[in-house]
NUDOZA-229084 format. One record per residue (C-alpha): y, z, x; residue in three letters. Coordinates in nm, 3 decimals. Each point is the difference from the previous one (the first is absolute). Layout:
BEGIN
- v  w  u  r
- Y  Z  X  Ala
...
END
This chain:
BEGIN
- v  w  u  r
- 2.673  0.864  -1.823  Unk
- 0.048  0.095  0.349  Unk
- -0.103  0.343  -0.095  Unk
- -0.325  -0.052  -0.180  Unk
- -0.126  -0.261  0.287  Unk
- 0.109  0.194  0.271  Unk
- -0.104  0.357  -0.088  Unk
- -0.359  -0.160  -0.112  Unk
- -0.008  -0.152  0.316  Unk
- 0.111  0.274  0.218  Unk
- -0.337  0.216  -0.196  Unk
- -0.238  -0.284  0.047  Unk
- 0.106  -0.005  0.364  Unk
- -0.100  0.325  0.035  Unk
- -0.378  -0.048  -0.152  Unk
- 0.182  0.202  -0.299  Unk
- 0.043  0.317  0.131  Unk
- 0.383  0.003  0.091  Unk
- 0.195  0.311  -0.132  Unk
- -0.330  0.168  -0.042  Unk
- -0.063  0.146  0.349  Unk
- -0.290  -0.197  0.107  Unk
- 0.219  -0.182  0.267  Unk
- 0.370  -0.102  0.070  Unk
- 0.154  -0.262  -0.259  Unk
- 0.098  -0.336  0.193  Unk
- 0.376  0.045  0.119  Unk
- 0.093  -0.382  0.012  Unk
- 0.133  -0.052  -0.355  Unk
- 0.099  0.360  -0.115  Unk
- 0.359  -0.033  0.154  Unk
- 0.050  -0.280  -0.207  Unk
- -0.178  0.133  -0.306  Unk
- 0.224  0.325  -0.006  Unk
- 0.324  -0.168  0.064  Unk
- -0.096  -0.293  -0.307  Unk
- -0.100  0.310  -0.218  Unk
- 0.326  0.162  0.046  Unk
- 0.216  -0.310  -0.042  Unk
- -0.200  -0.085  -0.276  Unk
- 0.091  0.353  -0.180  Unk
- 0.368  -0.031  0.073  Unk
- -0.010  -0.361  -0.124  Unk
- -0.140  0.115  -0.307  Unk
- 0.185  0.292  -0.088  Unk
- 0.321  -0.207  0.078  Unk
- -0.131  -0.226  -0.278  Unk
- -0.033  0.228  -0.284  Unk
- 0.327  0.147  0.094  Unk
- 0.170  -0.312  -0.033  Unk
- -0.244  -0.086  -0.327  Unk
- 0.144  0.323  -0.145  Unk
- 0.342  -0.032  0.109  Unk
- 0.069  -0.434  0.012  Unk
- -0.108  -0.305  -0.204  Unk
- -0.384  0.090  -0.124  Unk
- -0.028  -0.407  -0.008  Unk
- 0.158  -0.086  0.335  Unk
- -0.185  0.239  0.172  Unk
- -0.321  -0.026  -0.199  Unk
- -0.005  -0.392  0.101  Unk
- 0.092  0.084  0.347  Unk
- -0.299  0.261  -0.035  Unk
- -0.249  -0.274  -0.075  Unk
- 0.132  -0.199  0.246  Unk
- -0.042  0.228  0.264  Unk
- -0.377  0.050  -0.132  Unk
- -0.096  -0.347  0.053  Unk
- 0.141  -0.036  0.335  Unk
- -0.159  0.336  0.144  Unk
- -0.331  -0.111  -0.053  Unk
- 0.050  -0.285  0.214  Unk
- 0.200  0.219  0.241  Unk
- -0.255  0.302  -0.014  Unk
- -0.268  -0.269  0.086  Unk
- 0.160  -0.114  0.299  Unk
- 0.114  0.339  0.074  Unk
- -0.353  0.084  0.062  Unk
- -0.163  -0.316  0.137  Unk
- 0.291  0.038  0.293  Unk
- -0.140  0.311  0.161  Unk
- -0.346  -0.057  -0.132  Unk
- -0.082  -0.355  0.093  Unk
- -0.140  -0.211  -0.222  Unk
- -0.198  -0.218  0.100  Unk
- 0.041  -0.384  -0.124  Unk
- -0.233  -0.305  -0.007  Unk
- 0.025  -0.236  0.221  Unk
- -0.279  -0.237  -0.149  Unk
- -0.305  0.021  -0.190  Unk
- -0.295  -0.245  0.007  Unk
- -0.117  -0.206  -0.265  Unk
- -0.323  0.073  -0.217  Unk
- -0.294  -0.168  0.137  Unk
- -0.061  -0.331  -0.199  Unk
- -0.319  0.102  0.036  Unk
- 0.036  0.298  -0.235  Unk
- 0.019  0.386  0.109  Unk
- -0.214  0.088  0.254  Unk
- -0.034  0.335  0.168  Unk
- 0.019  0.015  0.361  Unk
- -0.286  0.040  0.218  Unk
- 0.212  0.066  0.354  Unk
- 0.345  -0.071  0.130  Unk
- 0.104  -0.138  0.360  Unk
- 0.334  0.010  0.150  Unk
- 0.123  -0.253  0.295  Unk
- 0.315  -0.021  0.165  Unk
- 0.194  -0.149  -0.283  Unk
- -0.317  -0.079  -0.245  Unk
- -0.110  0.192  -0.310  Unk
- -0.358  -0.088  -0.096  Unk
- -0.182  0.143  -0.281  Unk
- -0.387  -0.066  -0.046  Unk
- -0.116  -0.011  -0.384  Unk
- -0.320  -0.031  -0.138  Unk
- 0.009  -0.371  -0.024  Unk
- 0.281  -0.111  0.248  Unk
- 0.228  0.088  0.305  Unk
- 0.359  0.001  -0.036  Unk
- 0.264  0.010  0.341  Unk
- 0.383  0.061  -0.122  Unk
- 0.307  -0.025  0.245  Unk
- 0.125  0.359  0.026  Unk
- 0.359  -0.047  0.015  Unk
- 0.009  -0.271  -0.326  Unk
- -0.354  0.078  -0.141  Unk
- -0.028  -0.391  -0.023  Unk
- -0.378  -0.086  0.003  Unk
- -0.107  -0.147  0.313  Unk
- -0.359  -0.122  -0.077  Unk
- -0.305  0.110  -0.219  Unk
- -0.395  0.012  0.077  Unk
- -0.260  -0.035  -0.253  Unk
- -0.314  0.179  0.073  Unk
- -0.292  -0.303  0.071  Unk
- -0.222  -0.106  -0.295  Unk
- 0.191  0.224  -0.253  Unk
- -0.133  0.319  0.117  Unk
- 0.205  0.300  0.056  Unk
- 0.097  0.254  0.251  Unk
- -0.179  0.317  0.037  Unk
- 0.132  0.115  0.380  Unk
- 0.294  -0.016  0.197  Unk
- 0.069  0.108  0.375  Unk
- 0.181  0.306  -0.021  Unk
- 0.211  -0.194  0.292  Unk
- 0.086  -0.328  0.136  Unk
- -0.059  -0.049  0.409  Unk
- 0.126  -0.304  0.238  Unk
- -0.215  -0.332  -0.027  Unk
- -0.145  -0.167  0.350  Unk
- 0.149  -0.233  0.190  Unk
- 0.290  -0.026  -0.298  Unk
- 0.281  0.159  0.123  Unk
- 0.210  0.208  -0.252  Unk
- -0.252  -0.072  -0.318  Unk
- -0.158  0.301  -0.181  Unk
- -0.306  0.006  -0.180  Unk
- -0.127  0.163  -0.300  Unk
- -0.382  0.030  -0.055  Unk
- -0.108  0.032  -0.439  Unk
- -0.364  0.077  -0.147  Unk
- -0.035  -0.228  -0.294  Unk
- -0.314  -0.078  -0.260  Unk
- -0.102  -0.093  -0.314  Unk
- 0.187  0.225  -0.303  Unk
- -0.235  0.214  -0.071  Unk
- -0.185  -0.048  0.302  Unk
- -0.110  0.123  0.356  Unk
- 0.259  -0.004  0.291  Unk
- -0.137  -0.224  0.155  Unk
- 0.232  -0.252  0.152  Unk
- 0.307  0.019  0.307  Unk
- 0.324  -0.203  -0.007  Unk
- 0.221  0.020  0.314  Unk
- 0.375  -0.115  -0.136  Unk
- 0.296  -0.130  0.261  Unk
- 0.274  0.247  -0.171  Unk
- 0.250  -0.275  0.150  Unk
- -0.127  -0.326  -0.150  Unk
- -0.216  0.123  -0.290  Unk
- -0.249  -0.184  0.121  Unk
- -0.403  0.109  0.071  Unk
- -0.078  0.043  0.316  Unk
- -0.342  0.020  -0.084  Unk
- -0.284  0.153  -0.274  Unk
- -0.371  0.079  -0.020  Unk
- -0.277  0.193  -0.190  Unk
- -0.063  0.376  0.128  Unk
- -0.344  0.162  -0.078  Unk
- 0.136  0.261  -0.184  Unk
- -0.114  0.214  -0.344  Unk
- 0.301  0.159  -0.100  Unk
- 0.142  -0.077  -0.344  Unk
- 0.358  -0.002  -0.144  Unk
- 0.299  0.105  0.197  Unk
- -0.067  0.145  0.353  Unk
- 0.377  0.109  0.068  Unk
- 0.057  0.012  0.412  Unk
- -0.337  0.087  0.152  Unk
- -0.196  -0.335  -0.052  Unk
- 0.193  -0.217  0.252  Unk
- 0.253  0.042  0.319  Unk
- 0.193  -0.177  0.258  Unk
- 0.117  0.109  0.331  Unk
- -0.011  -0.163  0.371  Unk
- -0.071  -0.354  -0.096  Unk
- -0.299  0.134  -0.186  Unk
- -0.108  0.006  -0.394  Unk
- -0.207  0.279  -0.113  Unk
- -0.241  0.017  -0.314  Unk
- -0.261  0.189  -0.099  Unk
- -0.301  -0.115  -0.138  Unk
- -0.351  0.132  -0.181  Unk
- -0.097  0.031  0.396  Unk
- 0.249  0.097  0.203  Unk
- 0.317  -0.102  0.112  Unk
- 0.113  -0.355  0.077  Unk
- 0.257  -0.141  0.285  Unk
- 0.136  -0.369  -0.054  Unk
- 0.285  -0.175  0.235  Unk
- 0.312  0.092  -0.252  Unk
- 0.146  -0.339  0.060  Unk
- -0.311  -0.213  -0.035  Unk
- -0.284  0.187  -0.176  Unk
- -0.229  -0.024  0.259  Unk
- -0.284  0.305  -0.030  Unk
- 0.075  0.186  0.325  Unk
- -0.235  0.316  -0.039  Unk
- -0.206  0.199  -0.214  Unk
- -0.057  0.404  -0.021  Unk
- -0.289  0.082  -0.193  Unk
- 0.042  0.334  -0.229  Unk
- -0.173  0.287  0.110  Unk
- -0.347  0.053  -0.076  Unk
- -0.023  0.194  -0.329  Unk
- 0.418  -0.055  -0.067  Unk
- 0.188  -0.218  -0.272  Unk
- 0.345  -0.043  -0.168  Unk
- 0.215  -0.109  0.258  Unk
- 0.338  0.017  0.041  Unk
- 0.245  -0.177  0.273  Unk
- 0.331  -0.003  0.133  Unk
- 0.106  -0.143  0.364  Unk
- 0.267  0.092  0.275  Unk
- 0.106  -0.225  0.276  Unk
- -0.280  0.014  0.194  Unk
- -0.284  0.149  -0.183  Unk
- -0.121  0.054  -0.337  Unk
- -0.169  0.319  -0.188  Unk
- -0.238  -0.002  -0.257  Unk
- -0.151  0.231  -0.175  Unk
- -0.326  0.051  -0.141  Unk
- -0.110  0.246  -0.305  Unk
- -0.360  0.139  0.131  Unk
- -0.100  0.233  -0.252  Unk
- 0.100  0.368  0.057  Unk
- 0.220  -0.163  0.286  Unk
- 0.216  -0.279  0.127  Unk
- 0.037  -0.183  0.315  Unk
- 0.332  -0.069  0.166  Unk
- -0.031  -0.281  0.193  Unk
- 0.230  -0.176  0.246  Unk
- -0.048  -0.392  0.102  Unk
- 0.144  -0.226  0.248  Unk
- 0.182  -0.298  -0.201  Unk
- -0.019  -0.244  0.253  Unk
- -0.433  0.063  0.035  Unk
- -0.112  0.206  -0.245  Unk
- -0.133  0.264  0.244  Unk
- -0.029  0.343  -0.120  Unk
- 0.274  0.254  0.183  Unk
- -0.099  0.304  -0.132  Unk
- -0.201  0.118  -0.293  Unk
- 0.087  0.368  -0.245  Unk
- -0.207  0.170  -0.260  Unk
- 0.212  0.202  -0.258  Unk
- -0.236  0.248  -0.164  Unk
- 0.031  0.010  -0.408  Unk
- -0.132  0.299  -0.181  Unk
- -0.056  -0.190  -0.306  Unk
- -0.068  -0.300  -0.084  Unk
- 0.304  -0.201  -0.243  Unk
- 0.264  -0.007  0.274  Unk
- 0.212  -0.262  0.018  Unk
- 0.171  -0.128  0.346  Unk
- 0.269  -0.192  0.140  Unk
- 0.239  -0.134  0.291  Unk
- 0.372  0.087  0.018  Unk
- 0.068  -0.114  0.284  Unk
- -0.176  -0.189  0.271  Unk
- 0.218  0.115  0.275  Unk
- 0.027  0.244  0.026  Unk
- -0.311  0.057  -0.203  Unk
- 0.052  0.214  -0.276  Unk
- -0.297  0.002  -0.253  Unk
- 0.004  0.139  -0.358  Unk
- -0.349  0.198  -0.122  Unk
- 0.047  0.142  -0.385  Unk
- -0.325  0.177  -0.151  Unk
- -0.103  0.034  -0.305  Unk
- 0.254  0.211  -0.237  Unk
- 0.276  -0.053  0.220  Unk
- 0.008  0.347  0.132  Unk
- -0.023  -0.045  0.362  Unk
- 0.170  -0.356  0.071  Unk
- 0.080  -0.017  0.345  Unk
- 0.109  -0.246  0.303  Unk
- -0.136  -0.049  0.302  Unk
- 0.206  -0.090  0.314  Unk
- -0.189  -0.168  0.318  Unk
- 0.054  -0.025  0.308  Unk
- -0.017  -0.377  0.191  Unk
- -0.406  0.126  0.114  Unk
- -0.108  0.106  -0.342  Unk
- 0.095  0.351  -0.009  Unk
- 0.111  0.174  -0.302  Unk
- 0.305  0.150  0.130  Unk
- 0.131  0.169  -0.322  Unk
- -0.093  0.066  -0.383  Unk
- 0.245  -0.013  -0.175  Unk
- -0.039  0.139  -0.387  Unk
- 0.166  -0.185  -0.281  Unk
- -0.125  0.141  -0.292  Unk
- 0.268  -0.111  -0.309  Unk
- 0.119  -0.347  0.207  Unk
- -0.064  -0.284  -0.172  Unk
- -0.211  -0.254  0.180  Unk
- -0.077  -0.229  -0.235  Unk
- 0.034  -0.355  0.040  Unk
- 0.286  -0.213  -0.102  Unk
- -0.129  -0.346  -0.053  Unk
- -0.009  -0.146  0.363  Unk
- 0.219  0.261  0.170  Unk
- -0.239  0.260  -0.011  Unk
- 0.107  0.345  -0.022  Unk
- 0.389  0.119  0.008  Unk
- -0.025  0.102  0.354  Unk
- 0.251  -0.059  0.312  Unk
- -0.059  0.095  0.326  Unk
- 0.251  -0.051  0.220  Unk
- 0.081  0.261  0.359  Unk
- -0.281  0.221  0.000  Unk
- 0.073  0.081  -0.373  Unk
- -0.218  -0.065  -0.325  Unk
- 0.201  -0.050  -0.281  Unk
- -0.103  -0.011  -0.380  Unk
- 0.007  0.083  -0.346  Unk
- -0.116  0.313  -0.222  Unk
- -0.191  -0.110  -0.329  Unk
- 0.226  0.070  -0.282  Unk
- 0.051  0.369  -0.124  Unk
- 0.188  0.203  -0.229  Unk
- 0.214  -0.373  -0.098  Unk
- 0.075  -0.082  0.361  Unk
- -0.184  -0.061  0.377  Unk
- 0.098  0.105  0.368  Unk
- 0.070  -0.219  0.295  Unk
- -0.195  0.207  0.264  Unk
- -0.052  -0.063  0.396  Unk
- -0.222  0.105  0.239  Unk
- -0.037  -0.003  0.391  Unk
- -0.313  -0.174  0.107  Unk
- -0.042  0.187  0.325  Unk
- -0.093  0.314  -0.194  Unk
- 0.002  -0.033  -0.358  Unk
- 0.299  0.186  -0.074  Unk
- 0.192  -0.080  -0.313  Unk
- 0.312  -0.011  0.152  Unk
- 0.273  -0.090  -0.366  Unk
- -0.046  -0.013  -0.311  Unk
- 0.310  -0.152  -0.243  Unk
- -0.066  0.018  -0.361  Unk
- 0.095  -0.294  -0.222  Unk
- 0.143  0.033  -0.332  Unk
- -0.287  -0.237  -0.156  Unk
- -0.299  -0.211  0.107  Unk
- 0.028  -0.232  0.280  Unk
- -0.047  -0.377  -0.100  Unk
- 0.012  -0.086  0.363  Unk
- 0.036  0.098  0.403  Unk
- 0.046  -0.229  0.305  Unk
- 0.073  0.109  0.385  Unk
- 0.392  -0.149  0.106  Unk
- 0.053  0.067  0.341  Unk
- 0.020  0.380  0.027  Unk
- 0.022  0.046  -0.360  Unk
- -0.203  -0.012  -0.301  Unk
- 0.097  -0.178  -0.345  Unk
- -0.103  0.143  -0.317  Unk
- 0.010  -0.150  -0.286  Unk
- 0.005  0.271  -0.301  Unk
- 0.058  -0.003  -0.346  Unk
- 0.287  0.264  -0.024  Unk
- 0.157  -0.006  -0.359  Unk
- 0.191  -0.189  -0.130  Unk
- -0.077  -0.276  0.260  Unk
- -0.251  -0.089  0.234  Unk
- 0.165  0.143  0.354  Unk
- -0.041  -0.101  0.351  Unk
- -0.002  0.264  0.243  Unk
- -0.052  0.000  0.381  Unk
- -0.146  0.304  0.181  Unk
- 0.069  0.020  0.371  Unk
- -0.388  0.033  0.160  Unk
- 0.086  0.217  0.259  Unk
- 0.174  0.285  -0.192  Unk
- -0.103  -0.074  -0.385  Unk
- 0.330  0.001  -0.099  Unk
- 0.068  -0.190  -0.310  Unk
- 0.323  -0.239  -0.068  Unk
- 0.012  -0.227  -0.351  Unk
- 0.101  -0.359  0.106  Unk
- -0.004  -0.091  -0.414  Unk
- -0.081  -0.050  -0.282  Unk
- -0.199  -0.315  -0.137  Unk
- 0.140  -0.247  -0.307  Unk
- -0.233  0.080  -0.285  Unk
- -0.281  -0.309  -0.045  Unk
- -0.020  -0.063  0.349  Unk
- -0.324  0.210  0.093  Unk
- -0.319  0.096  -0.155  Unk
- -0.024  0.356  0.023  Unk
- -0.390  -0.036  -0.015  Unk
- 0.024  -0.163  0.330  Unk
- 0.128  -0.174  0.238  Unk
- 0.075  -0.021  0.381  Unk
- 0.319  -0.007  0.180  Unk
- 0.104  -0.187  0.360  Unk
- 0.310  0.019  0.202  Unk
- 0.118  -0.296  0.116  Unk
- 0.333  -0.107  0.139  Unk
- 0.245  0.222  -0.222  Unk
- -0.203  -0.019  -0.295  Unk
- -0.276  0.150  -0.188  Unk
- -0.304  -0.210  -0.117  Unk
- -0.139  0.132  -0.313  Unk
- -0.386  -0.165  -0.092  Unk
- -0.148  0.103  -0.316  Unk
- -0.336  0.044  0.023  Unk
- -0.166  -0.001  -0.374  Unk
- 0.117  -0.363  -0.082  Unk
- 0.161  0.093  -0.350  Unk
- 0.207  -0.290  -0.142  Unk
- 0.279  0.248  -0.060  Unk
- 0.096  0.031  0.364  Unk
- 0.038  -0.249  0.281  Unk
- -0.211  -0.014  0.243  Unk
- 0.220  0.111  0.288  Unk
- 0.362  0.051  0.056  Unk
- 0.259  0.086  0.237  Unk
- 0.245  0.300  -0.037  Unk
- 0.290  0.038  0.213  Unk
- 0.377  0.200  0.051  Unk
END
């Protein structure tokens, strides 16, 4: 037993190519696998001896014995080194009935997971529900604040800012949640267009400020009491907004034909800081924010053959392109894309090729790709820890957690995941206090709806 799981291990470690000269196996368990394969010979030559040469019965039931116990013994053999991981607690189905997941906040010691139809806050450390939010009039949520920011004059209380609409419907509405109490902080109609989900780009919070964007332009309300603060009108001959928010101002950005505008605002006024047009050569492209500061803004075209980044500088400058050709920047139901970007680096993942997908990083001050670690599978999920990254993978036989340090790219397995506990088709993953929050995102009644792993 210790064999088979630790030799398939060892290969999956090693994206599959250990032993064949693509890279170095991982040294950790191959002490241990050499020294169990050569006890294990001797221990079984000594048994047919003494089958040969004893009592065929006494030995044959000590034989069977042994059997039964080393698979139990093989199993902990390997978990020892390896580290399974256990479950510390996994949340109750939604009485409600599964729901996918539109976004996912984190605070302090708060899990909260926004469905279609309700919001959800567990207590990380027990997963013990602490309060639940139905949308208003039975409509459901189509946005979510990619983050959460401090409220005004509340010391210590977060907010959380959600689209919501009729199903089937535009976008149309805002809700601004305490992520505390549960309670609304306040909610009102937004002249927007949009139908269905908008993922992270239709509202944002930062600097006391929320952020939506509407058929017009862009929309500032006082985050604690919905008061309309500002408006920025689109500009002339633009549409399809998009918006995300740092501390102190906000960028939107603005499809304008064979072109898009960059544009910075102040949160607290709504006055325009700067203003950059991005040249398309076709039209079709499709655009995004990464990161709001530093700004970091995703442009794919059409046939996904020159996907790129672009880095700016605090004046509007593109500093560096950066291209990313093969990453995969799709979105993942309110966390957008599976990006981190964290010291000057750009971290992400490869879309899936030849049966598995890289972990790559790049420096934003030039572009340069600076490691690339492949995985033995796809990745289910990534999520900046400090100066590390976790990946979530789907290394055979189990699920795996790995950690890759950000600075170097080198790659360590924390362990592997109980079977049942995450659904491979998605989900996102949080560290918080020793653990690791696991929310599944698709909603299927087969798997919780969020978990915590831990050891």
């Amino acid at each position: 037993m210790f064999q088979i799981r630790g030799w398939a291990a060892l290969e999956s470690e090693s994206g599959f190519v250990c032993g064949t000269g693509g890279s170095p196996c991982p040294g950790r368990e191959v002490p241990a696998l050499v020294a169990s394969f050569i006890v294990g010979l001797a221990a079984v030559t000594l048994l047919i001896w003494l089958l040969v040469r004893g009592r065929k019965v006494y030995y044959l039931t000590v034989a069977a014995a042994g059997l039964a116990a080393g698979v139990f013994a093989g199993q902990a053999l390997f978990s020892a080194p390896h580290g399974d991981l256990r479950v510390d607690w996994t949340a109750p189905q939604d009485s409600a009935g599964a729901q996918a997941a539109e976004g996912v906040w984190t605070t302090g010691d708060s899990l909260i997971r926004v469905s279609a139809g309700r919001i959800v806050s567990y207590q990380a450390g027990t997963g013990r529900r602490q309060w639940t939010l139905a949308l208003p009039g039975g409509n459901v949520a189509c946005a979510v604040s990619p983050g959460t920011t401090l409220v005004p004059r509340a010391p210590g209380q977060l907010a959380g800012l959600i689209g919501f609409g009729a199903a089937g419907g535009a976008c149309n509405h805002v809700l601004a949640v305490n992520l505390g109490t549960g309670r609304p902080l306040w909610s009102g109609p937004v002249g927007a267009r949009w139908q269905g989900n908008q993922g992270t780009g239709f509202v944002a919070a930062g600097g006391g400020t929320a952020v939506a964007v509407s058929a017009s332009g862009a929309l500032g309300y006082n985050l604690r009491t919905g008061v309309p603060r500002w408006t920025a009108q689109t500009p002339v001959g633009c549409a399809d907004q998009t918006v995300a928010a740092g501390t102190r101002s906000a960028v939107v950005l603005a499809s304008c034909s064979r072109s898009f505008a960059v544009i910075s605002l102040d949160l607290a006024s709504g006055r325009q800081l700067w203003r950059t047009t991005v040249p398309e050569p076709a039209p079709g492209y499709q655009f995004a924010v990464l990161s709001a500061d530093p700004l970091v803004v995703e442009n794919r075209l059409p046939g996904g053959q020159d996907d790129h980044l672009l880095v700016f500088t605090p004046s509007g400058r593109v500093a560096t392109t950066i291209p990313v050709t093969g990453l995969d920047m799709s979105d993942y139901q309110g966390s957008g894309p599976q990006i981190a970007i964290s010291g000057g680096l750009l971290a992400g993942v490869t879309k899936p090729s030849g049966g598995h997908a890289d972990v790559v990083a790049y420096r934003l001050a030039d572009g340069r790709r600076l490691w690339q670690v492949p995985m033995p599978d796809d990745v289910v999920a990534i999520r900046q820890d400090g100066g590390q990254l976790l990946v979530l993978d789907r290394s055979a036989p189990d699920l795996t957690l790995d950690a890759i340090t950000i600075a170097s790219g080198s790659l360590r397995v924390i362990g592997h995941v109980p079977p049942g506990v995450v659904d491979p088709g998605g989900a996102s993953l949080y560290p918080a206090g020793g653990r690791y929050l696991v929310v599944n995102l698709s909603g299927r009644g087969s798997v919780r709806p969020a978990a915590a792993l831990g050891g």
